[in-house]
N, C-alpha and C positions, 0 to 999 in steps of 0.2 A: 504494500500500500504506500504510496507517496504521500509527501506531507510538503506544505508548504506553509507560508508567513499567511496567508491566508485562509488557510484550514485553521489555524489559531486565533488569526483576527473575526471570524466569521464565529467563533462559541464554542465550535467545535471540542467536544469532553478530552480528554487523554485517554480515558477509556475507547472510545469511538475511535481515535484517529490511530492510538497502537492496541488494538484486540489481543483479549489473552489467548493463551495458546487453548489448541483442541484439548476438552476434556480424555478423550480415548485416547493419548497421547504417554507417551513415556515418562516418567517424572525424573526427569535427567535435570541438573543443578542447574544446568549451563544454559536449558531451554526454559527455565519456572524457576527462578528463584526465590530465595526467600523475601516475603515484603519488607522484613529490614534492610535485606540484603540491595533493594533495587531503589530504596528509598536513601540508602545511604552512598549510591551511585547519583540519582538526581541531585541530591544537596551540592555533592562535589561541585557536580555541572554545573549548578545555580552559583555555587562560589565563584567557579568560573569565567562565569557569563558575567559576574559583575565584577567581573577584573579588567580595567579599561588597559589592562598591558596586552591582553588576549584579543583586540579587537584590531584592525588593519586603520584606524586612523593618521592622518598625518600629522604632523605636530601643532598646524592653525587648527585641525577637527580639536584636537588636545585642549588647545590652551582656549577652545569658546564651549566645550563640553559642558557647563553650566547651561547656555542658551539652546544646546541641542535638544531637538523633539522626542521623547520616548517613550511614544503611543504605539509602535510597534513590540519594544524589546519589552513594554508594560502586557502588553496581551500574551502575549510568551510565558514572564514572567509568571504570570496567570496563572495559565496552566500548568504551568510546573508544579508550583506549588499547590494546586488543587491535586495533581497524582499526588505530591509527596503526604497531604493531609490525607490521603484515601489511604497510602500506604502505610501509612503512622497509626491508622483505628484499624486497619489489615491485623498490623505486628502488634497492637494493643493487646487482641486478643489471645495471642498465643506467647504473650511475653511472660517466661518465668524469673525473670530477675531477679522477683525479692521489692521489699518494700523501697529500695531507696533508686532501683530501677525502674519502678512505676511512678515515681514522685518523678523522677529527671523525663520519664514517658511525656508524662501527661505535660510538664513543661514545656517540652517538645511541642505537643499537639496544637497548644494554649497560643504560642507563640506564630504556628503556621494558619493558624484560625485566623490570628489578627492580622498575617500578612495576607494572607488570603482576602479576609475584607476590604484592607487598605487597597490591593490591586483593583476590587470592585470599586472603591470609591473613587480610581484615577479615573 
């Protein structure tokens, strides 16, 4: 399935645009993995993506990057964080941590809640 900057700017879920894999399927690590495990791959990416040393700007993009528009990289942003919130109540429920990995959990979730609605509010 292709994706584009426009599959995301149009609402498009994360669920809808990457489908999980067939149920009758193999449960191999590398094809399903764990919702921590894929949530703690998006984050990266999210770190990523807002590391303006990652991005191909040139040094005038750099130095007016305050003035720059980001209603694109905000709808992105979006959805990333709405998988990573789906994936975070995913791993909620099968998290044995123990009390003070449910406490750092739910901080986790508390915090992707609010980023999440702030993207709504942009």
């Amino acid at each position: 399935m292709s994706t584009t900057a426009a599959d995301f700017l149009a609402g498009l879920e994360p669920q809808t645009v990457f489908p999980s894999r067939a149920v009758g399927r193999a449960a191999d690590a590398r094809e399903n993995p764990a919702p921590a495990d894929e949530l703690s791959a998006w984050l990266a990416a999210l770190l990523s993506f807002f590391d303006p040393s990652n991005h191909p700007l040139t040094e005038a993009e750099l130095a007016s990057l305050g003035a720059r528009n980001f209603v694109n990289e905000a709808g992105i942003a979006q959805q990333v964080l709405r998988r990573c919130l789906s994936l975070g109540l995913l791993s909620a429920t099968g998290d044995e941590s123990g009390r003070g990995g449910a406490r750092a959990h739910a901080e986790l979730l508390a915090s992707l809640a609010d980023l999440c609605a702030l993207c709504d509010s942009l």
